[in-house]
C-alpha positions as CSV (number, residue, x, y, z in Angstrom):
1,X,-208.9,-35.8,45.4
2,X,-207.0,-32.6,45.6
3,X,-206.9,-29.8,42.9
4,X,-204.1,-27.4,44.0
5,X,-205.0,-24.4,41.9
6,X,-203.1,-21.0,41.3
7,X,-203.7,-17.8,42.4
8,X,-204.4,-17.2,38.9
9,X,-206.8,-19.5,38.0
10,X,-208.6,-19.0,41.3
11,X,-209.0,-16.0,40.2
12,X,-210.7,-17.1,36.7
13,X,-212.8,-19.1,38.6
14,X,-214.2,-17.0,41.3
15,X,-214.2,-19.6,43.9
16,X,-212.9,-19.9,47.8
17,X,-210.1,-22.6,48.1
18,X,-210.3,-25.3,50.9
19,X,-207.1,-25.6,53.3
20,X,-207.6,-29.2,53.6
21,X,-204.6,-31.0,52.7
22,X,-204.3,-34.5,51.3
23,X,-201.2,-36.7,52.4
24,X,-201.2,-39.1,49.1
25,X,-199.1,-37.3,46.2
26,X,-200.8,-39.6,44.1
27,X,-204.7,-37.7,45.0
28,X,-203.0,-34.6,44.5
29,X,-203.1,-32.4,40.9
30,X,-201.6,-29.3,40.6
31,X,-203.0,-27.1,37.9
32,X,-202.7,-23.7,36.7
33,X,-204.1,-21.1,34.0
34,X,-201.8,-20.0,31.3
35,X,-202.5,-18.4,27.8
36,X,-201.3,-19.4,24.5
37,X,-202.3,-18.1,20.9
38,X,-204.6,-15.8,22.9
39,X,-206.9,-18.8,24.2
40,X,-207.3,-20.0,27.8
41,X,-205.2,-23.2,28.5
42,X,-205.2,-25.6,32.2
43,X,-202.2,-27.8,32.3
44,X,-202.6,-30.5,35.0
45,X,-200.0,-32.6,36.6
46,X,-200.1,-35.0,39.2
47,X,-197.8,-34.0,42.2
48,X,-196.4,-37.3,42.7
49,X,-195.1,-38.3,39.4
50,X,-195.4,-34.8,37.2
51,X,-197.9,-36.9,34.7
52,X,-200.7,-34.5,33.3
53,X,-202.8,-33.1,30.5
54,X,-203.4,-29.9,29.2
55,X,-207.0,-28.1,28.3
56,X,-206.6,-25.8,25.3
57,X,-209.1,-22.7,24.9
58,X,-211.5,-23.0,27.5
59,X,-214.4,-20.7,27.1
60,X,-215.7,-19.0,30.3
61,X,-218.5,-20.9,30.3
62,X,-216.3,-24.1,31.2
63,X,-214.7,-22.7,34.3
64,X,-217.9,-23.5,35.7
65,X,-217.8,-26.7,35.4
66,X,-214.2,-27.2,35.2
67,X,-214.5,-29.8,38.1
68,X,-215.9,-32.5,36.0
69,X,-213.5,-31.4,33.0
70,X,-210.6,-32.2,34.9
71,X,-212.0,-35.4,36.0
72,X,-212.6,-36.7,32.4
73,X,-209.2,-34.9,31.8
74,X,-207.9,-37.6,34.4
75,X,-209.5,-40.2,33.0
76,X,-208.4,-39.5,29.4
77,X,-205.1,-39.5,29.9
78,X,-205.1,-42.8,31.9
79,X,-206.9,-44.2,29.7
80,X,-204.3,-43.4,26.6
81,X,-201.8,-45.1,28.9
82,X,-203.7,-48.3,28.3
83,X,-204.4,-48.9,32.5
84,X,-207.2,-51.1,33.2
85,X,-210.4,-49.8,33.4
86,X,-210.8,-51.4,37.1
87,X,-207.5,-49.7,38.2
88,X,-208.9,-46.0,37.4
89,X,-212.2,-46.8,38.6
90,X,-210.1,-48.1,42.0
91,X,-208.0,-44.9,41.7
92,X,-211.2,-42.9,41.3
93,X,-212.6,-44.4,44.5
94,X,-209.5,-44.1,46.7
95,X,-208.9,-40.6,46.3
96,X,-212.3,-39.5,47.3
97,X,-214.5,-36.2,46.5
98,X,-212.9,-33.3,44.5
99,X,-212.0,-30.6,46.3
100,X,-210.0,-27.3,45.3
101,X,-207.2,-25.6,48.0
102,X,-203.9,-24.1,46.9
103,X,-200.8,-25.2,46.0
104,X,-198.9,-27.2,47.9
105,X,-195.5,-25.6,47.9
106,X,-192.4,-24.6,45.7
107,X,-191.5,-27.7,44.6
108,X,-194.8,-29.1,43.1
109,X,-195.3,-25.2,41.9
110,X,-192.0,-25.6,39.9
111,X,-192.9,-29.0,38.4
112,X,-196.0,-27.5,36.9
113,X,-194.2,-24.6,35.8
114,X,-192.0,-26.1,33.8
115,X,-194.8,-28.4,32.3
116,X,-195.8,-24.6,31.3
117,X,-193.2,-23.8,29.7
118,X,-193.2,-27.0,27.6
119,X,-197.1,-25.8,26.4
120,X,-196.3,-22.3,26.1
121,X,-192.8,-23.3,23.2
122,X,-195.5,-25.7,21.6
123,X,-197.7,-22.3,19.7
124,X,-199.1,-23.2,16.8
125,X,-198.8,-26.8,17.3
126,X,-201.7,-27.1,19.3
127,X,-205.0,-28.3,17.3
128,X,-207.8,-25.8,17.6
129,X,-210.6,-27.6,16.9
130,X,-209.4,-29.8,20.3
131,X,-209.8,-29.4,24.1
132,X,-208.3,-32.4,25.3
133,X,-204.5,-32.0,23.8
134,X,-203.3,-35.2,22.9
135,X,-200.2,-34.3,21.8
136,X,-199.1,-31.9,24.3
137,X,-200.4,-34.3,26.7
138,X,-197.3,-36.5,25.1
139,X,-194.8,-34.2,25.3
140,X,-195.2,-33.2,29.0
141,X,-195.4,-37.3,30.2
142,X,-192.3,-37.9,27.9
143,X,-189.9,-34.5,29.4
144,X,-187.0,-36.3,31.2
145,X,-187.0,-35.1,34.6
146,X,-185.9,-35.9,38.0
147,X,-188.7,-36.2,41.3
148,X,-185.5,-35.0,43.9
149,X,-181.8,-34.5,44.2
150,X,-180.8,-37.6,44.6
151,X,-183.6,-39.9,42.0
152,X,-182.3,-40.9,38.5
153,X,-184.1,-39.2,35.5
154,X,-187.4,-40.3,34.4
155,X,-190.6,-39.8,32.3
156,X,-193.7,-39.2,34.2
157,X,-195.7,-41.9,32.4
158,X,-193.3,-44.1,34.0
159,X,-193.8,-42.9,37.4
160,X,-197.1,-42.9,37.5
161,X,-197.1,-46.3,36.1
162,X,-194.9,-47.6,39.4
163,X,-196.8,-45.2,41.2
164,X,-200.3,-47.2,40.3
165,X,-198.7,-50.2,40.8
166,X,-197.0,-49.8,44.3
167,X,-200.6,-48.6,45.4
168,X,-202.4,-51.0,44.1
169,X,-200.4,-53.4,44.2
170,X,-201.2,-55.3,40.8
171,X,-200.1,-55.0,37.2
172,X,-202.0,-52.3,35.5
173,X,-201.9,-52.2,32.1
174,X,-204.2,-54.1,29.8
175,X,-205.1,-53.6,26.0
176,X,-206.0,-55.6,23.0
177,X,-203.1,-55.5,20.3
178,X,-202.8,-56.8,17.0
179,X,-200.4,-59.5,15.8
180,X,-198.7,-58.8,12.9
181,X,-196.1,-60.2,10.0
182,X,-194.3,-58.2,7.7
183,X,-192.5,-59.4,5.0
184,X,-190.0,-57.5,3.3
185,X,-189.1,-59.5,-0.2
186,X,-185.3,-58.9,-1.1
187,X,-185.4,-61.7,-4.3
188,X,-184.3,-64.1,-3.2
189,X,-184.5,-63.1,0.4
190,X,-186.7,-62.0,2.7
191,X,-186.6,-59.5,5.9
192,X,-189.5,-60.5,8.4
193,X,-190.5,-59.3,11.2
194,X,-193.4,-59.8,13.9
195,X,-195.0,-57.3,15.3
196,X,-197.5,-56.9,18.5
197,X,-198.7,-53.0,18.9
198,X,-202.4,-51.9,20.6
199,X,-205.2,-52.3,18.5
200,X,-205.7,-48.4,18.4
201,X,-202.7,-48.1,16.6
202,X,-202.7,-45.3,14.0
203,X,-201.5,-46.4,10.3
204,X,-199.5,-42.8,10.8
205,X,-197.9,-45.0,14.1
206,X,-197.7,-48.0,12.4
207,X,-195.4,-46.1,9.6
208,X,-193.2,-45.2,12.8
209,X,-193.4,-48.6,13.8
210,X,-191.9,-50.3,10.9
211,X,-189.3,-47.3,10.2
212,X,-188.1,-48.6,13.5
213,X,-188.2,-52.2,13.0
214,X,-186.7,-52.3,9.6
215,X,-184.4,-49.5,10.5
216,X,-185.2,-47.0,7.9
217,X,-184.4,-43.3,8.5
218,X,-187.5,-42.2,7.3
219,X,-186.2,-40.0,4.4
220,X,-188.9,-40.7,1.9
221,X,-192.8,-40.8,1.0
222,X,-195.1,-43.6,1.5
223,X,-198.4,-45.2,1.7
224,X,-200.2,-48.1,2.6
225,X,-202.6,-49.8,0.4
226,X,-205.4,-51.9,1.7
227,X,-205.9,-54.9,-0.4
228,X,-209.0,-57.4,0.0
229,X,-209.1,-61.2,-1.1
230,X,-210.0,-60.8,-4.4
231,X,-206.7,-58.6,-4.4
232,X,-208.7,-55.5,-5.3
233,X,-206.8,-52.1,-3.4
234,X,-209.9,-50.9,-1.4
235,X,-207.9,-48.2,0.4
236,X,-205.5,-46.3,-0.6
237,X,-203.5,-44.6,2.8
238,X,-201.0,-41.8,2.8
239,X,-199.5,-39.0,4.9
240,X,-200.4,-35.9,4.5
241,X,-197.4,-34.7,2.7
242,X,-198.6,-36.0,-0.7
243,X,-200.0,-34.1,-3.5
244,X,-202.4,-36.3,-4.5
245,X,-206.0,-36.6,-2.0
246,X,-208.3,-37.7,-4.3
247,X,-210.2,-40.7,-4.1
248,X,-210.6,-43.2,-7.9
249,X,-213.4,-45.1,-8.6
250,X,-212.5,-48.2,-7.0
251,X,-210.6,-47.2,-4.3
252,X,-210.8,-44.5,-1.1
253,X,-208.2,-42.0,-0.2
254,X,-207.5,-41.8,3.4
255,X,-205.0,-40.1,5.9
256,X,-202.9,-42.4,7.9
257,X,-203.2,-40.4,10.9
258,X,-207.5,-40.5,10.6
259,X,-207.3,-44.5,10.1
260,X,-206.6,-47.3,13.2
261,X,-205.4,-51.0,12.5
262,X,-208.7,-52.0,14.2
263,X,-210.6,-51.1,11.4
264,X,-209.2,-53.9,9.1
265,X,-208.9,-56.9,11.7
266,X,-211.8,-58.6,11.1
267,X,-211.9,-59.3,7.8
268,X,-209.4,-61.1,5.7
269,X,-207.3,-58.0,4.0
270,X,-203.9,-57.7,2.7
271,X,-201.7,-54.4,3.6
272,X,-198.8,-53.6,1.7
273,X,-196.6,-50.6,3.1
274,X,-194.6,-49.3,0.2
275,X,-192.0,-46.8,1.3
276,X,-189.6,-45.1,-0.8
277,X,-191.6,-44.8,-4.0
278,X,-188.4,-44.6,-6.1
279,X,-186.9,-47.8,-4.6
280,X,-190.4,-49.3,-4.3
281,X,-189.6,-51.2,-0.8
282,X,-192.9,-53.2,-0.6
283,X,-193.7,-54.8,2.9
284,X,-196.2,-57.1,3.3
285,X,-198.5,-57.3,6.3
286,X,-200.9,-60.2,7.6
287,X,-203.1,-60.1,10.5
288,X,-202.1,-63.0,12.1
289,X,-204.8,-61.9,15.1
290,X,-205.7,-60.4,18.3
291,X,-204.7,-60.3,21.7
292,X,-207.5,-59.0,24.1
293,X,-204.8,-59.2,27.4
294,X,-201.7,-57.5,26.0
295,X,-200.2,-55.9,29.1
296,X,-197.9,-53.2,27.9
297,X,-198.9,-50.1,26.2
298,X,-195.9,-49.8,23.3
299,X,-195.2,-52.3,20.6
300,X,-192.8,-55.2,20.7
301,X,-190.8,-57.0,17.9
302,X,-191.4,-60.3,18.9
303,X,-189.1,-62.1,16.0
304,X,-186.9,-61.4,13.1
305,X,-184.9,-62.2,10.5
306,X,-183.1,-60.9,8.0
307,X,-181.4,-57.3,7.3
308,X,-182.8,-53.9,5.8
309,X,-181.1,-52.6,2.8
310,X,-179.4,-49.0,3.0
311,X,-181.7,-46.4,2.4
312,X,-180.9,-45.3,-1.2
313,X,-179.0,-48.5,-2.6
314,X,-180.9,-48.0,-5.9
315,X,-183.7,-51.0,-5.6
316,X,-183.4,-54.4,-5.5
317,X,-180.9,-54.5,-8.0
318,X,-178.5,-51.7,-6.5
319,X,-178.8,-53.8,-3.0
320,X,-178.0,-57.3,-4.6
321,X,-175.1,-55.0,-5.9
322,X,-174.0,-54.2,-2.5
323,X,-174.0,-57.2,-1.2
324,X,-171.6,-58.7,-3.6
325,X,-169.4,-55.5,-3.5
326,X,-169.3,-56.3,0.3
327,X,-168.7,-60.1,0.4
328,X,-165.6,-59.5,-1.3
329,X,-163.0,-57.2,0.4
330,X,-160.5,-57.6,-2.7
331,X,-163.5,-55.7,-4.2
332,X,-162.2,-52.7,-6.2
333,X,-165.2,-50.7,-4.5
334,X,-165.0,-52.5,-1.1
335,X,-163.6,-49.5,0.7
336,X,-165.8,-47.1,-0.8
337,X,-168.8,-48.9,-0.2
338,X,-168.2,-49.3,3.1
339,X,-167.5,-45.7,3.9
340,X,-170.9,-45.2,2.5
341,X,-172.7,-48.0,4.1
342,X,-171.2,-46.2,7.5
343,X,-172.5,-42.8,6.7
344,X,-176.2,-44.8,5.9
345,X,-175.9,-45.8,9.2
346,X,-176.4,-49.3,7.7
347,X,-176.4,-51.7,10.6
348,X,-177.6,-55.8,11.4
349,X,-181.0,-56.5,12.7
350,X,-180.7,-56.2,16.1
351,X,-184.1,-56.7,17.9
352,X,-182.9,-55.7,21.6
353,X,-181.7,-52.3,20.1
354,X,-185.4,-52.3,18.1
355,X,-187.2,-52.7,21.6
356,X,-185.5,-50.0,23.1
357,X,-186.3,-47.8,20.7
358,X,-190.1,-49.0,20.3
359,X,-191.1,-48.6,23.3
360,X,-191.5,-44.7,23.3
361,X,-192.6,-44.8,18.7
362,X,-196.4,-44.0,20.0
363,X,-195.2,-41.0,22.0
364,X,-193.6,-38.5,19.5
């Protein structure tokens, strides 16, 4: 495996680069040393596909080492891309020992660059108490770009995906996921959907999730309560927008973004996402199980029925209101209505449209 470093961070390091030269892209990383808020930060990308991570303040200390950090850097980020464990430790073994020489030329220079400049707009952004970068990891494999002239445009998690799979010639994702119905009661309908999203999924994703496949905008608080089968709320989960972070007697506070799915699979618990506290839109999830081959890394709506109201109809009984206004075009509110169900950007369930859209929800 090659690390094509910059003059820059050769210089950081203190070391004599190799002139050995590996033909695969795919073995070959360039990386360089940038500073952002003051604090030493290595963004790697891979010179076939632009995919990469970034290192944020990196004590001196670390330099030293800063062979095996980038190898667990590798492995981290593959990892969050849900490929199988036997298809990194195959990657691993195909591109061979480590070795550091210079960059490759101006075109694999300028891909990282502009990864930098990504890092560099993201300031304060960046979480301190972190050296692996999740997000900013995000951001530079989901930047549209193009690999030459004449290739359509792209994300880098999807090159390297085709990438792994040309090599090795397999499929390469694998992950357990959770199954899940939600029920949205309408009295006396019901919107349903089912869902299938990887079992690490955050209740902070999961939020995103259903915004998606119910087709809210997103425009209001909400929070997720945790419900057991005596129908006791053992967990009470909200953003970190709300006021309130205490936890009651009977029940625990948490942050949706601190809290995974997986930790309420295997016992028999009740989730209600309520979401618009004003309108009180209460969904109702059930674990319906788990799938320990899921082969893609995003979440799918498998199923659905039924439409979402318009965000601010007023409730229940403001949507039941709407629907009768628009059943009947004689309506002496038809036309007004409908100009205002258009600028709601009310729409009909439309799962194809929901897929599209799902399969990048994990990456923002």
């Amino acid at each position: 495996m090659q690390i094509c470093c910059t003059k820059k961070l050769q210089d950081e390091m203190g070391i004599a680069l190799q002139n050995e030269t590996e033909k695969q892209d795919l073995f070959c990383w360039s990386v360089h040393l940038i500073i952002v808020n003051r604090r030493k930060t290595i963004v790697m990308v891979n010179d076939s596909n632009r995919f990469g991570f970034v290192l944020y303040g990196l004590k001196a200390k670390q330099f030293k080492n800063l062979d095996e950090l980038l190898i667990v850097g590798i492995r981290n980020c593959l990892r969050d891309e849900k490929i199988k464990e036997e298809i990194v430790e195959k990657y691993f073994k195909s591109a061979g020992e480590l070795i550091f020489s210079k960059t490759r030329g101006p075109k694999y220079v300028a891909r990282l660059n502009k990864a930098c400049e990504l890092i560099k707009g993201l300031g304060d952004t960046l979480e301190l108490s972190e050296l692996f970068q999740t997000s900013a990891t995000r951001i530079i494999n989901t930047d549209i770009i193009k690999i030459n002239k004449e290739s359509d445009y792209y994300y880098p998690y999807e090159l390297l995906s085709e990438d792994l799979k040309i090599f090795f010639g397999e499929e390469i994702i694998r992950c357990e996921a959770v199954d899940l119905i939600v029920k949205l009661k309408l009295y006396p309908q019901i919107a349903w959907r089912r869902i299938i999203t990887p079992i690490n999924t955050t209740f902070k994703e999961l939020h995103e999730i259903l915004q998606v496949t119910f087709d809210w905008k997103d425009c209001h608080m909400y929070e997720f309560n945790i419900i057991d089968e005596t129908g006791k709320c053992v967990v009470n989960i909200i953003s970190k927008y709300e006021e309130v972070y205490e936890d009651s007697q009977d029940c625990k506070t948490l942050l949706d973004s601190q809290v995974d799915i997986s930790e309420y699979t295997n016992q028999q618990y009740r989730i209600v996402y309520c979401y618009d506290y004003e309108n009180s839109w209460n969904h109702e999830i059930t674990i319906q199980g788990v799938n320990a081959e899921y082969d893609k890394n995003y979440p799918i709506c498998l199923m659905g029925v039924g439409n979402t109201p318009p965000e601010d109809v007023g409730g229940i009984t403001g949507y039941k209101q709407f629907l009768k206004t628009m059943a009947n075009p004689n309506h002496v509110e038809y036309e007004n209505t409908k100009r205002w169900a258009q600028g709601q950007r009310y729409k009909y369930f439309d799962a194809e449209s929901v897929n599209r859209r799902l399969k990048n929800v994990l990456r923002r």
